[in-house]
C-alpha positions as CSV (number, residue, x, y, z in Angstrom):
1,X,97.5,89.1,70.0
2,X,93.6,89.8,68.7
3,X,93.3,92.1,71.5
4,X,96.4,93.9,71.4
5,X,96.6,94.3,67.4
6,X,92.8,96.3,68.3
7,X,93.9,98.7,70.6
8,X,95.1,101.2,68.6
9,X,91.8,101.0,66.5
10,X,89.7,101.3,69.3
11,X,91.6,104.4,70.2
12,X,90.7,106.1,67.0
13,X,86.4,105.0,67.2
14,X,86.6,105.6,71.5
15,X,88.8,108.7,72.2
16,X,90.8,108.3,75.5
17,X,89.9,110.6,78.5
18,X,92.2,111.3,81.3
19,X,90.5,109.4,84.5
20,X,92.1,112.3,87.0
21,X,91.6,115.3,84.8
22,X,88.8,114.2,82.4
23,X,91.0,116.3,79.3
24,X,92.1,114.3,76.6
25,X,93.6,111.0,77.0
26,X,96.9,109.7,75.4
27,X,96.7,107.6,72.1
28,X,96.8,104.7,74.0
29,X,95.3,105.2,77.9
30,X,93.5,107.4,79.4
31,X,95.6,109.4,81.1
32,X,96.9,113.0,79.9
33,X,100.6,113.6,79.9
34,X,100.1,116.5,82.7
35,X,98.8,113.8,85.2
36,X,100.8,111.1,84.2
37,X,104.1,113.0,84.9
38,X,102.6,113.9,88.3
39,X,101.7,110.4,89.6
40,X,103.6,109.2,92.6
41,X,106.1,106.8,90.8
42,X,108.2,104.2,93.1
43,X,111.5,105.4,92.2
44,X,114.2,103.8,94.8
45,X,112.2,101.1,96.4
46,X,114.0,97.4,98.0
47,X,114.6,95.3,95.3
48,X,112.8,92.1,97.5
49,X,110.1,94.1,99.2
50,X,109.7,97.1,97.1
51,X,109.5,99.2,100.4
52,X,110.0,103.0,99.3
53,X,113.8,103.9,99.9
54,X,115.6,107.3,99.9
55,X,117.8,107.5,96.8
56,X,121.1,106.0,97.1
57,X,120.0,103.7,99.1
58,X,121.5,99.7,99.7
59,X,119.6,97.7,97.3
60,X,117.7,95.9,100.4
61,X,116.3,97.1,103.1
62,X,116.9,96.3,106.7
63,X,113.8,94.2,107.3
64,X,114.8,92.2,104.1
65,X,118.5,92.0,105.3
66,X,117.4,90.4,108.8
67,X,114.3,88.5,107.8
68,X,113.9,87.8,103.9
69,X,110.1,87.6,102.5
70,X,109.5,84.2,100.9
71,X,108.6,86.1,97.5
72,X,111.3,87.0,95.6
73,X,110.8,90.2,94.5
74,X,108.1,92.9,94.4
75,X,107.4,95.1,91.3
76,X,105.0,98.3,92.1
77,X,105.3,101.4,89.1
78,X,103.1,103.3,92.1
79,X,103.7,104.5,95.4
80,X,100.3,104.4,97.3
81,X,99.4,108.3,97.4
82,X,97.3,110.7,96.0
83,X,96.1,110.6,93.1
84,X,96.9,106.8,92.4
85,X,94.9,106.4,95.3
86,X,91.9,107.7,93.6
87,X,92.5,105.2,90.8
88,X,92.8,102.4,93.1
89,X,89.6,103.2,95.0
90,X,87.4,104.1,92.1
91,X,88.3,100.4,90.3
92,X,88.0,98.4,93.8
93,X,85.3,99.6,95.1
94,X,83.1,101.4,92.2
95,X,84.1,98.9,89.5
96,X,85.3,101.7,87.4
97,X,86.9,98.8,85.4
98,X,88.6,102.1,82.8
99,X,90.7,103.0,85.7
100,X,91.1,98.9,86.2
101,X,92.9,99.3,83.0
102,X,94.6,102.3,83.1
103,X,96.3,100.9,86.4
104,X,97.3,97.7,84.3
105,X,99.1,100.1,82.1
106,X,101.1,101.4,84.3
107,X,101.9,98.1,85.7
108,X,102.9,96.7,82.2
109,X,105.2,99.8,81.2
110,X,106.8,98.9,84.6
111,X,107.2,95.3,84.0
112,X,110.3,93.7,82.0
113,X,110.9,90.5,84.0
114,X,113.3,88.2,82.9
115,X,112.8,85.7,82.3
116,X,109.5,86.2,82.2
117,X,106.6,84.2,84.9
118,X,105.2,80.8,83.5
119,X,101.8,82.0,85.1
120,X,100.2,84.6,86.8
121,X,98.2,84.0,89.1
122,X,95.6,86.8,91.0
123,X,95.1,86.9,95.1
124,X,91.4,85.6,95.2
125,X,88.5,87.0,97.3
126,X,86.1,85.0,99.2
127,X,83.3,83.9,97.4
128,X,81.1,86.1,99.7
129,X,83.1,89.1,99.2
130,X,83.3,88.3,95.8
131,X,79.4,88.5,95.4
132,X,79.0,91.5,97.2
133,X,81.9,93.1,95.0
134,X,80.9,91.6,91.7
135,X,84.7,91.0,90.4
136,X,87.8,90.8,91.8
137,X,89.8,93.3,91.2
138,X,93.4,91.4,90.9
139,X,91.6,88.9,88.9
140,X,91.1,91.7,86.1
141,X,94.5,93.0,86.3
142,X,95.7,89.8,85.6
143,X,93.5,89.4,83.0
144,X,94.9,92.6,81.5
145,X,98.6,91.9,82.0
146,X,98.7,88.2,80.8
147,X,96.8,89.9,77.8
148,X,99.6,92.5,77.0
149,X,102.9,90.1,78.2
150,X,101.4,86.9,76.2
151,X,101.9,85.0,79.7
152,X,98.9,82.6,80.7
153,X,97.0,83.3,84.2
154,X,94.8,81.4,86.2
155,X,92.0,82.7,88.3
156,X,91.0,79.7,89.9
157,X,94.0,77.8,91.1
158,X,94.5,79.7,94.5
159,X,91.5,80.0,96.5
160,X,90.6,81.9,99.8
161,X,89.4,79.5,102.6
162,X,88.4,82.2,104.8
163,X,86.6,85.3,104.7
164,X,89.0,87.2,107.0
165,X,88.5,90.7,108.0
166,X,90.3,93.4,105.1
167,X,93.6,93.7,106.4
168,X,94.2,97.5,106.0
169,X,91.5,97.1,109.0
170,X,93.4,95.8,111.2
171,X,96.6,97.1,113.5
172,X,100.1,95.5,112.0
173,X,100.6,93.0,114.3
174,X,97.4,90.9,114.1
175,X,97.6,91.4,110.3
176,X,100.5,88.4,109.9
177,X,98.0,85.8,112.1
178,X,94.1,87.4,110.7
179,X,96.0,85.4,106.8
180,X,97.7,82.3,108.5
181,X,96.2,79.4,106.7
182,X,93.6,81.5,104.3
183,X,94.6,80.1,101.0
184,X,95.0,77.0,99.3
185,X,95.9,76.0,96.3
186,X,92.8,74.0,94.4
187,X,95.2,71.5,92.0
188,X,98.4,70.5,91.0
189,X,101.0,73.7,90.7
190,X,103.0,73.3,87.6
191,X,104.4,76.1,86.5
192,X,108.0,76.7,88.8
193,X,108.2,80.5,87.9
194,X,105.1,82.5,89.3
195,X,103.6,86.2,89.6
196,X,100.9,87.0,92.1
197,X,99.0,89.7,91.2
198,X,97.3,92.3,93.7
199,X,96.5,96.3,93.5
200,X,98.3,96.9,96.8
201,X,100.8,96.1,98.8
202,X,101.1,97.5,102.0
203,X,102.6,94.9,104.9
204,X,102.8,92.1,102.4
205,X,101.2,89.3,104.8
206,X,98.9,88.4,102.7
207,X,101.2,87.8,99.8
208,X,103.4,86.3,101.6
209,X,101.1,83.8,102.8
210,X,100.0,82.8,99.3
211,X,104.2,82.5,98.6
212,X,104.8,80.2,101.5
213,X,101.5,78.3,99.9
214,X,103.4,78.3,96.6
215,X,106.8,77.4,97.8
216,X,105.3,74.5,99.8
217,X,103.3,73.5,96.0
218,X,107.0,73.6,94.4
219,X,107.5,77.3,92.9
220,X,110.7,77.7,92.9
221,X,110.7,81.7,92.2
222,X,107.6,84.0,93.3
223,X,107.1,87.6,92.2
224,X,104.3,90.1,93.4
225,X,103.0,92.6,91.0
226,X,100.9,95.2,92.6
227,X,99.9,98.6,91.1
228,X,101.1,100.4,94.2
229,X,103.0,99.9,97.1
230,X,102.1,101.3,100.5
């Protein structure tokens, strides 16, 4: 509430900057209206996977219809193309933590669960990669969103076992077996309504891995909140 109640002061003492264009920001982000109308929004996407969908498309996709995910739903304002890509890369990998959140805007202006998550709960990086990174970069999106939603989220519960090579790496069909037993959960699950929070999505192994981890824990509904879907 602190933090939220400050915003709009902090807006008048730092003026916003667009992070694609470098003009002037909007009141509240930094983003101008020019590039925010031309971001690649995900506007007919599944309603389980979030896989991009041609308008008037069935609500599910095919791969949901034959298989289903063991999350319930995915919620991505982004496709992942240009320039949300630039975003994306600039906060993972340059720890522009301003485009961090930016992205956690747009993720918040996109989100209107209800009922709302008991927790949120950020994929976690290996404690190696996480020391060569310096911060992990669904941990501060989380951060951001439980911030702006008022919903309480947990950094440390999950935890990754294994450093496993970055999935975008590797072809599809090793990506489902490279996650298989990577996360735990480290104490007692108590919250039954979940969202995992990532910046991507693209095959969704490695969400799904931490909802099968979450159903087994007793989660009874599990949503993924990325920035962008792939």
């Amino acid at each position: 509430m602190v933090y939220n109640w400050l915003r709009p002061a902090l807006s008048v003492l730092l003026p916003h900057h667009c992070r694609l264009c470098g003009a002037s920001g909007q009141a509240d982000r930094d983003l101008c209206r020019g590039c925010q109308r031309d971001l690649p929004y995900l506007e007919t996407a599944c309603e389980r996977c979030g896989l991009a969908l041609a308008p008037d498309s069935p609500p599910l996709c095919g791969r949901c219809l034959r298989r289903p995910p063991p999350f319930d739903r995915v919620i991505a304002p982004l496709r992942y193309a240009a320039p949300a890509d630039t975003l994306i890369h600039e906060f993972k990998f340059r720890g522009r933590l301003a485009s961090g959140r930016l992205l956690a805007d747009l993720m918040a202006d996109a989100l209107h669960p209800q009922p709302r998550p008991q927790l949120l709960l950020p994929v976690p990086l290996h404690p190696r990669r996480l020391r060569e990174r310096g911060f992990n970069q669904a941990n501060e999106l989380a951060r951001q969103l439980g911030r702006r939603l008022g919903i309480p989220c947990d950094s440390k519960l999950l935890q990754r076992l294994r450093d496993t090579p970055a999935q975008h790496d590797l072809p599809a069909k090793q990506r489902r077996g490279n996650i298989r037993r990577a996360f735990a959960l480290n104490g007692a699950l108590h919250a039954r309504h979940v969202a995992v929070i990532d910046d991507v999505m693209t095959t969704g192994h490695t969400v799904g891995e931490i909802a099968r981890v979450l159903r087994r824990a007793g989660a009874r509904r599990v949503e993924i909140w990325v920035a962008a879907r792939a």
